[in-house]
N, CA, C and O of each residue as an XYZ file, in Angstrom:
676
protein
N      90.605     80.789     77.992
C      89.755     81.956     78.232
C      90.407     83.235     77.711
O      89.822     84.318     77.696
N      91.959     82.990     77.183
C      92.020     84.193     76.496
C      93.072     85.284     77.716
O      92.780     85.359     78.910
N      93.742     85.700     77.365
C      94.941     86.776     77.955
C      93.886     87.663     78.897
O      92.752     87.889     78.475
N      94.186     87.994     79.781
C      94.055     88.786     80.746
C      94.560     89.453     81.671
O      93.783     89.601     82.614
N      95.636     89.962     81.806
C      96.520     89.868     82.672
C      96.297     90.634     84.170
O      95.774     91.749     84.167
N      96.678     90.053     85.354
C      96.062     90.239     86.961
C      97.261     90.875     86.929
O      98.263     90.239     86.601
N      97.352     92.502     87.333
C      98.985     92.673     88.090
C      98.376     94.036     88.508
O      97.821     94.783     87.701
N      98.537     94.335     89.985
C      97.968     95.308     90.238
C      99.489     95.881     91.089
O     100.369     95.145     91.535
N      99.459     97.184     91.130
C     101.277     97.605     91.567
C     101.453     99.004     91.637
O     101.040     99.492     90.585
N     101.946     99.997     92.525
C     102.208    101.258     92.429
C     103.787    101.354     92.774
O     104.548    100.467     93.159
N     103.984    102.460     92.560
C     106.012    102.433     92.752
C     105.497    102.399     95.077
O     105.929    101.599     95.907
N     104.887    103.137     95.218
C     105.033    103.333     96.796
C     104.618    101.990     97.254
O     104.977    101.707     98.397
N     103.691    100.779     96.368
C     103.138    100.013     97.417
C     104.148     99.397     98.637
O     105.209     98.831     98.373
N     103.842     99.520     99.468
C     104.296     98.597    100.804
C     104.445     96.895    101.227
O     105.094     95.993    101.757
N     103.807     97.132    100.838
C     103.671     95.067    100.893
C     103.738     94.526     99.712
O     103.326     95.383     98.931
N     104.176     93.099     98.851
C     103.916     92.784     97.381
C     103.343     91.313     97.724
O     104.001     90.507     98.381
N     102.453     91.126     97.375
C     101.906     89.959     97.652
C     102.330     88.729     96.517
O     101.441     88.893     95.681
N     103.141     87.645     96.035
C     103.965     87.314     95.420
C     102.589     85.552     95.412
O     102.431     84.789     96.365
N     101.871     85.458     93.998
C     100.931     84.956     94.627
C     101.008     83.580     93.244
O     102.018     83.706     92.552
N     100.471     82.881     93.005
C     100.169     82.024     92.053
C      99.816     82.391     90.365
O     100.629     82.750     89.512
N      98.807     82.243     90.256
C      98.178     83.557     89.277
C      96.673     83.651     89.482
O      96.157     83.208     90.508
N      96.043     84.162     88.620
C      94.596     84.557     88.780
C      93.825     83.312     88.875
O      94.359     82.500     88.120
N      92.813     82.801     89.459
C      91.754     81.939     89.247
C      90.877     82.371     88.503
O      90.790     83.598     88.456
N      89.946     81.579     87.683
C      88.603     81.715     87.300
C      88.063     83.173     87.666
O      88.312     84.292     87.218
N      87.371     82.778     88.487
C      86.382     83.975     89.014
C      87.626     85.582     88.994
O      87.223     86.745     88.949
N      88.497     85.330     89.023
C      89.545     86.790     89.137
C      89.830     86.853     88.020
O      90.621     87.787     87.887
N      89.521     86.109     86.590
C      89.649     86.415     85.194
C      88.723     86.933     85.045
O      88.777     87.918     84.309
N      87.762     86.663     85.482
C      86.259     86.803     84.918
C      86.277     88.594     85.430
O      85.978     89.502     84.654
N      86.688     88.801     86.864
C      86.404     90.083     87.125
C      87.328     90.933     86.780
O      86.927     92.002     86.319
N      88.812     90.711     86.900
C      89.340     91.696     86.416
C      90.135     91.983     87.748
O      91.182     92.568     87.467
N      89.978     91.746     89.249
C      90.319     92.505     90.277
C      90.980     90.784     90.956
O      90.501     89.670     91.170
N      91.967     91.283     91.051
C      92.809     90.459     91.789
C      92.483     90.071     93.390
O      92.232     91.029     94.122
N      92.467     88.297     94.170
C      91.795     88.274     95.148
C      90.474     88.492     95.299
O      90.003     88.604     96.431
N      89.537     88.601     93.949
C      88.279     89.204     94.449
C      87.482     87.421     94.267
O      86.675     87.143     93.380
N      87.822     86.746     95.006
C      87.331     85.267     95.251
C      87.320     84.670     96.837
O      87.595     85.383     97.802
N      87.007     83.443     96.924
C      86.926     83.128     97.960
C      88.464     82.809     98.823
O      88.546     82.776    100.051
N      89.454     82.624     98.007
C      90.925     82.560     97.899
C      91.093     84.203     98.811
O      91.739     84.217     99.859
N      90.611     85.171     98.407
C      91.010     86.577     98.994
C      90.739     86.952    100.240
O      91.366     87.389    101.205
N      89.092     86.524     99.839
C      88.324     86.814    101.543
C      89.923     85.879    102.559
O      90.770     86.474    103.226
N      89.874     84.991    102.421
C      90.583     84.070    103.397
C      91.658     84.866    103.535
O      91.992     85.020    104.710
N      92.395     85.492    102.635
C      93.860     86.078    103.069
C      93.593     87.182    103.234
O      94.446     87.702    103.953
N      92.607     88.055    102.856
C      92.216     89.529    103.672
C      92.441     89.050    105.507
O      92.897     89.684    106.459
N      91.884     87.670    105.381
C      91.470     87.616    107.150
C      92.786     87.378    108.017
O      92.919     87.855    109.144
N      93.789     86.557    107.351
C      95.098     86.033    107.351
C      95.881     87.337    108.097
O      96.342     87.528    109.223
N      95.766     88.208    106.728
C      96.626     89.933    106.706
C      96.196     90.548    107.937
O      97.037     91.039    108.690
N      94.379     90.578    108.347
C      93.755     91.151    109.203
C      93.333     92.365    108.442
O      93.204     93.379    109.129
N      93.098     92.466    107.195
C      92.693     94.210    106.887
C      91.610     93.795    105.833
O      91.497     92.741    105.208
N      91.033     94.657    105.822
C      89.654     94.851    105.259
C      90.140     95.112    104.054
O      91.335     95.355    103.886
N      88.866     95.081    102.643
C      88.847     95.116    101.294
C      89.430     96.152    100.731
O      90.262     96.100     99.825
N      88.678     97.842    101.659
C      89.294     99.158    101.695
C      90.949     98.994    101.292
O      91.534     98.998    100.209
N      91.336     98.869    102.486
C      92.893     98.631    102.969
C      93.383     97.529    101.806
O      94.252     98.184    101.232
N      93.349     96.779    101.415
C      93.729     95.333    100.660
C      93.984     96.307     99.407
O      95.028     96.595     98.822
N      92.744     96.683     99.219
C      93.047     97.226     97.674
C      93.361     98.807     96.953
O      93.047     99.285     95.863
N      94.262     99.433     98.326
C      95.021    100.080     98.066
C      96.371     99.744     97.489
O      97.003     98.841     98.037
N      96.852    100.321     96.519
C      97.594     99.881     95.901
C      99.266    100.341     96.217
O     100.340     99.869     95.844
N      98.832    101.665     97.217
C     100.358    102.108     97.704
C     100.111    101.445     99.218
O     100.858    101.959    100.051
N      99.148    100.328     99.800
C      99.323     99.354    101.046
C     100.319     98.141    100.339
O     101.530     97.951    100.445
N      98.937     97.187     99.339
C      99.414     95.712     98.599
C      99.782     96.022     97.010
O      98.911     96.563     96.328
N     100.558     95.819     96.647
C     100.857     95.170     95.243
C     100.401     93.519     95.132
O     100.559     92.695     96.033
N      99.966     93.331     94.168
C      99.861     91.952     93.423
C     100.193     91.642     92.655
O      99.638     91.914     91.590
N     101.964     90.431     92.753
C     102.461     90.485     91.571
C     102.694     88.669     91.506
O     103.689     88.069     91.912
N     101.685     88.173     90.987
C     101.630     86.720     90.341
C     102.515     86.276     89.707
O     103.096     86.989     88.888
N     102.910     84.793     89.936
C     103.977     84.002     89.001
C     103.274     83.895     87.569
O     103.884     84.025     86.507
N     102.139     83.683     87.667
C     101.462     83.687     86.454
C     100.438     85.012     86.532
O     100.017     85.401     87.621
N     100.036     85.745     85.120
C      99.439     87.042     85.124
C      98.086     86.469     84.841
O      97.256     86.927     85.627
N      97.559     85.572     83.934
C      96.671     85.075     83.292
C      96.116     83.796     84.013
O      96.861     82.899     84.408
N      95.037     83.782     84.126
C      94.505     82.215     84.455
C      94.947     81.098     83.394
O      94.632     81.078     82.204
N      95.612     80.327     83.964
C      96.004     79.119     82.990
C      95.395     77.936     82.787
O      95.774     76.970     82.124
N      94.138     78.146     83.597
C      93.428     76.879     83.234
C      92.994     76.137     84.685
O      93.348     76.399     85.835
N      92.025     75.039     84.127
C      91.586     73.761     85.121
C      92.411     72.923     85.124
O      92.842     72.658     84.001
N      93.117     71.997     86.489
C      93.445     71.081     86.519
C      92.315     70.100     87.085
O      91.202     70.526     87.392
N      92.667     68.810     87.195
C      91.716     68.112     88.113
C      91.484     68.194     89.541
O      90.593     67.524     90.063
N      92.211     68.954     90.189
C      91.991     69.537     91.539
C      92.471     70.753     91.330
O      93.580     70.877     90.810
N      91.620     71.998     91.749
C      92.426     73.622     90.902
C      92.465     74.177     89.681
O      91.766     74.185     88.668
N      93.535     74.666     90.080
C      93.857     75.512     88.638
C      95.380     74.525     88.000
O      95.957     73.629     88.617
N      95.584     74.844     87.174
C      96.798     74.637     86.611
C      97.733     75.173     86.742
O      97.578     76.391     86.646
N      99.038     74.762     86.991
C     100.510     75.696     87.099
C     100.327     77.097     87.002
O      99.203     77.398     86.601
N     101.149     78.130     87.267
C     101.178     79.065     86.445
C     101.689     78.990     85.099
O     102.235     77.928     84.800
N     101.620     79.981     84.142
C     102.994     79.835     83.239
C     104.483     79.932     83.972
O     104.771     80.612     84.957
N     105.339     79.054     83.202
C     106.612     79.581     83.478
C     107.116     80.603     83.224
O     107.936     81.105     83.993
N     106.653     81.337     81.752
C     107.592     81.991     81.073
C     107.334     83.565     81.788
O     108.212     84.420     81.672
N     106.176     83.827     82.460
C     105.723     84.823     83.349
C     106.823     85.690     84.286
O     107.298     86.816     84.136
N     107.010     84.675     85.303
C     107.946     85.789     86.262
C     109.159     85.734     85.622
O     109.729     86.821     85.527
N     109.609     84.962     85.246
C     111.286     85.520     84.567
C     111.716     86.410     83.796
O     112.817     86.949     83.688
N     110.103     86.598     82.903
C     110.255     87.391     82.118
C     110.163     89.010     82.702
O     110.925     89.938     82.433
N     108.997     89.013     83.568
C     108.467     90.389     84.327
C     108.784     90.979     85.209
O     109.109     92.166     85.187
N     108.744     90.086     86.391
C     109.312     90.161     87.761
C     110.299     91.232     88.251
O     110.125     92.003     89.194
N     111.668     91.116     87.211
C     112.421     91.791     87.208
C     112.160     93.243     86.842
O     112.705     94.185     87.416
N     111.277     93.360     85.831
C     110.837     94.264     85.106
C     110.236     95.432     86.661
O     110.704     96.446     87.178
N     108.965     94.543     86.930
C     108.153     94.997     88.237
C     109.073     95.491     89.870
O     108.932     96.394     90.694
N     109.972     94.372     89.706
C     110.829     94.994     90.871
C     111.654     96.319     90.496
O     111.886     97.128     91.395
N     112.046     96.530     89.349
C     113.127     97.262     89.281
C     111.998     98.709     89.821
O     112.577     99.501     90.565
N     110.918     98.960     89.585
C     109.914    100.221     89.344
C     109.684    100.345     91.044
O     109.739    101.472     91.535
N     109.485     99.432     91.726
C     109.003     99.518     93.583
C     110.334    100.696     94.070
O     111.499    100.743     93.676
N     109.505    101.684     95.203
C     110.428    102.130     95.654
C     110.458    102.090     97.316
O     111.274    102.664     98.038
N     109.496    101.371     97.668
C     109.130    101.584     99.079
C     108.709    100.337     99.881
O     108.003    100.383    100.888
N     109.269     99.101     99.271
C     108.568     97.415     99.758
C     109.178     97.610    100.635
O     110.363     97.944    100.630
N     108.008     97.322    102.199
C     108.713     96.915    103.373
C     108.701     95.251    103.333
O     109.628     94.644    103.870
N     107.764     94.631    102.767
C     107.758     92.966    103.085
C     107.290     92.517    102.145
O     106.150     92.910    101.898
N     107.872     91.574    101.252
C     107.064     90.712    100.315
C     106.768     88.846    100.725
O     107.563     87.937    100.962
N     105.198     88.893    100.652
C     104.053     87.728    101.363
C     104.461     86.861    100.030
O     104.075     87.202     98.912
N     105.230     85.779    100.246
C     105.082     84.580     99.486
C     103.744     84.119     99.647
O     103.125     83.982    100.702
N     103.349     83.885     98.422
C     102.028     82.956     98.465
C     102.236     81.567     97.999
O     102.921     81.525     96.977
N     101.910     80.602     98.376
C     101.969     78.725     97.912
C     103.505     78.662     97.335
O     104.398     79.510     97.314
N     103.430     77.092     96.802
C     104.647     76.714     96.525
C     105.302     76.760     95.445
O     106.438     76.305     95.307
N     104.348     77.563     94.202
C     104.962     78.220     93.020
C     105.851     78.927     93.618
O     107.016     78.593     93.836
N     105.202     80.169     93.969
C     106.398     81.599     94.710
C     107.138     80.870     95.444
O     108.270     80.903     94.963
N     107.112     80.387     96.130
C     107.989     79.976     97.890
C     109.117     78.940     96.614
O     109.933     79.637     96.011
N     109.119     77.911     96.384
C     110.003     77.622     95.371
C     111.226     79.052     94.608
O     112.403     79.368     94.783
N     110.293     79.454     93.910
C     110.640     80.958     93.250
C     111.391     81.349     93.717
O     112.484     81.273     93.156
N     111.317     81.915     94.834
C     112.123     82.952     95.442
C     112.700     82.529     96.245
O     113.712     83.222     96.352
N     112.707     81.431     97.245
C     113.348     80.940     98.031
C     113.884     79.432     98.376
O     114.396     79.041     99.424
N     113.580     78.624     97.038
C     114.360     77.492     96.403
C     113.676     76.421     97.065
O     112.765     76.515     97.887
N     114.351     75.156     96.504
C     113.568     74.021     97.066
C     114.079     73.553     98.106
O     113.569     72.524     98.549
N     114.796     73.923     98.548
C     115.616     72.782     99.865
C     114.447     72.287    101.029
O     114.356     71.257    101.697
N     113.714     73.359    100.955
C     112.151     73.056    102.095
C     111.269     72.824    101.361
O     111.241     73.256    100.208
N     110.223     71.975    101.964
C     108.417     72.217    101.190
C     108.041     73.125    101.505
O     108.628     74.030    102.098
N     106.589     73.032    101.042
C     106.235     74.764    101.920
C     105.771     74.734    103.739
O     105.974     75.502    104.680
N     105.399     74.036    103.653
C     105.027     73.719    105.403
C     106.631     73.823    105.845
O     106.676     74.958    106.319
N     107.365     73.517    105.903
C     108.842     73.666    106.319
C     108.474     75.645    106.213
O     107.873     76.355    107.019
N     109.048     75.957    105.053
C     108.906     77.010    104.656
C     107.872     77.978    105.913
O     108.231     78.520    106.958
N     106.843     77.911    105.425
C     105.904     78.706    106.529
C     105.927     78.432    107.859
O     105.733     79.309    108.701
N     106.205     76.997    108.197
C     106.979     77.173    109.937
C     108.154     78.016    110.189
O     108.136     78.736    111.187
N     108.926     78.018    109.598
C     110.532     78.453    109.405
C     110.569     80.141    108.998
O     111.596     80.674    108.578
N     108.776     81.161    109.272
C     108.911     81.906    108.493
C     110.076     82.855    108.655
O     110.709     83.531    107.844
N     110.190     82.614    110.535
C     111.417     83.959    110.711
C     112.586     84.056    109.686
O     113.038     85.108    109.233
N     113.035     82.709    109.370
C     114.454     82.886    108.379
C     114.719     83.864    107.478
O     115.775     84.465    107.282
N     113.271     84.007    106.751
C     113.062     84.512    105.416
C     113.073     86.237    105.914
O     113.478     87.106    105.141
N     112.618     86.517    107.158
C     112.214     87.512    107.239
C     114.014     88.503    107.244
O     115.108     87.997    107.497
N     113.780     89.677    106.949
C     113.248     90.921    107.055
C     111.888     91.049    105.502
O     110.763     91.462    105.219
N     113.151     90.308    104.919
C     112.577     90.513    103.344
C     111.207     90.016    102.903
O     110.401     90.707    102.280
N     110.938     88.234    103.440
C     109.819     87.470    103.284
C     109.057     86.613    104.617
O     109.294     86.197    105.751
N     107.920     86.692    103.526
C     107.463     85.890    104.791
C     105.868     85.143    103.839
O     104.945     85.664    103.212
N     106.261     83.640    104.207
C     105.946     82.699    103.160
C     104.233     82.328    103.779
O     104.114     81.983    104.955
N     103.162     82.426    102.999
C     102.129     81.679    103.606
C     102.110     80.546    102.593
O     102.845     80.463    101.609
N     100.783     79.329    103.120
C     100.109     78.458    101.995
C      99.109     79.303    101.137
O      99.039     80.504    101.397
N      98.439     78.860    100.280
C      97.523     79.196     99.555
C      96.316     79.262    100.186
O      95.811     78.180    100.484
N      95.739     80.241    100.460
C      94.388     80.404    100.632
C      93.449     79.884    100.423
O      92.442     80.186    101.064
N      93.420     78.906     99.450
C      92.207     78.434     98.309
C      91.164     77.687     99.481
O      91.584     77.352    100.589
N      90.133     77.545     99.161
C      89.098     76.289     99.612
C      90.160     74.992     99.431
O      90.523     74.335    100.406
N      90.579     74.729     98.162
C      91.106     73.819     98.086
C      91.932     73.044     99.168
O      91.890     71.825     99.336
N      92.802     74.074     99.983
C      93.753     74.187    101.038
C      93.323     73.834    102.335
O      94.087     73.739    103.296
N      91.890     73.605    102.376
C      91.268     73.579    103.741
C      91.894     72.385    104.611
O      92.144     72.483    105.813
N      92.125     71.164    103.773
C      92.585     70.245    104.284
C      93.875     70.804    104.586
O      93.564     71.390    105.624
N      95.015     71.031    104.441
C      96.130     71.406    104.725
C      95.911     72.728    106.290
O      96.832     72.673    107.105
N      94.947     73.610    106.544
C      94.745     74.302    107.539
C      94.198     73.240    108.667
O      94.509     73.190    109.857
N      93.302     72.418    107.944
C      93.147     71.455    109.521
C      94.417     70.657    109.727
O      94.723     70.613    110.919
N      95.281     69.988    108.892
C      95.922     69.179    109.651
C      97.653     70.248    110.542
O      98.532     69.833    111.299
N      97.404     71.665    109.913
C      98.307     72.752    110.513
C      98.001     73.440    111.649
O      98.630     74.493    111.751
N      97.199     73.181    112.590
C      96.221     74.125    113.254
C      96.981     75.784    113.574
O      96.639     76.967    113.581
N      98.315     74.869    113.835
C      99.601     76.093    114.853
C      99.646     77.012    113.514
O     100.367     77.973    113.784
N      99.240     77.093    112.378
C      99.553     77.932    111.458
C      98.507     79.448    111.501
O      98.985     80.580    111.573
N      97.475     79.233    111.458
C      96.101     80.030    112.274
C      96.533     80.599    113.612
O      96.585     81.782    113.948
N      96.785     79.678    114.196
C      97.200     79.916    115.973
C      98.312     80.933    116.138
O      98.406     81.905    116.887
N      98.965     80.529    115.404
C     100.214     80.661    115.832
C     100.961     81.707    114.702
O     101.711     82.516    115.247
N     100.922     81.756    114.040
C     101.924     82.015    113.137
C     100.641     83.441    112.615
O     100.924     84.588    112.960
N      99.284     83.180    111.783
C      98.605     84.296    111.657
C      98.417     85.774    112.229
O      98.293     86.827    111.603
N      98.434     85.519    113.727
C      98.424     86.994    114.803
C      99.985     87.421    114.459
O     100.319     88.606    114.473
N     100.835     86.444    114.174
C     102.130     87.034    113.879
C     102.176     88.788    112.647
O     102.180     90.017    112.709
N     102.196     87.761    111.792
C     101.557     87.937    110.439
C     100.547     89.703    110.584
O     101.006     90.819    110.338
N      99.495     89.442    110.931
C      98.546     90.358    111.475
C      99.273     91.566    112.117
O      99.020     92.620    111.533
N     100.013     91.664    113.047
C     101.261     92.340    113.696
C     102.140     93.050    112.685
O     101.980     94.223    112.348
N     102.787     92.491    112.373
C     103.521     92.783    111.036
C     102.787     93.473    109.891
O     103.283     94.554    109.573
N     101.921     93.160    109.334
C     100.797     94.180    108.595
C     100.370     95.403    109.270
O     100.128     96.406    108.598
N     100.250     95.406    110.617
C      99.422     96.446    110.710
C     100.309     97.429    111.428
O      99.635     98.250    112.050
N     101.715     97.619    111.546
C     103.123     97.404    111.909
C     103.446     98.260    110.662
O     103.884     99.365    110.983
N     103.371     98.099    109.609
C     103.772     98.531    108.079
C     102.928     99.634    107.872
O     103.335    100.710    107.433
N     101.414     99.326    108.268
C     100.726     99.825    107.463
C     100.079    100.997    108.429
O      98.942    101.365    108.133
N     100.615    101.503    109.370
C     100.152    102.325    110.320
C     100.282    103.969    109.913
O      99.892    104.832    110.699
């Protein structure tokens, strides 16, 4: 579908949302999260579209910038050559991150290695914290993984929710 690149970012934003890369429908529009993947983690965060897409609240900074394609369930990987190349680039410019939201097991890998899966990972979020704090992927796709997690919704989301609105006051 052709280069597009999703990276939305101000030097003040507060939160960096550290996410997969764009889907379909977020190539097509141009606006990062603006899918059914977003609604779900707007609800996750607890803040409305307003709030989400302020850019000195969330940054959005993807392992991959570009949609990379269909797999047979999803999307396809990100690129690799993406965050190694940028990342650094993007961090060096932030001057004000209170928390950066791992998203799925591209990022959570990324930044915080393999020794866990991600369910390890997102139970375990206190470890990570001051700095991180790891969710699953939002997707429809994921639905199965939220039913067989229930304590993740329960439990761990109002956390989460707290902490956002904690930052963002």
């Amino acid at each position: 579908m052709g280069a597009r690149p999703i990276i939305e970012a101000a030097k003040n934003s507060k939160i960096v949302l550290i996410s997969q890369a764009p889907g379909r429908i977020v190539h097509e529009s141009g606006i990062a999260w603006n899918d059914q993947s977003g609604k779900k983690l707007r609800e996750w965060l607890g803040v409305n579209e307003n709030i989400f897409y302020k850019v000195d609240n969330f940054a959005v900074l993807p392992m991959g910038f570009c949609y990379p394609g269909k797999a047979k369930t999803g999307d396809l990987p990100p690129r690799k050559e993406c965050a190694p190349l940028w990342h650094d680039v993007v961090w060096s410019e932030f001057k004000n991150v209170q928390l950066k939201i791992i998203i799925g097991s591209y990022a959570a890998n990324y930044y915080l290695g393999k020794e866990q899966n991600l369910t390890e990972k997102v139970q375990d979020y206190k470890r990570f914290l001051p700095e991180f704090w790891t969710l699953p992927h939002p997707s429809p796709v994921n639905r199965f993984w939220r039913m067989k997690n229930p304590w993740f919704e329960e439990g761990v989301v109002p956390k989460l929710q707290d902490k956002i609105a904690e930052i963002l006051k």
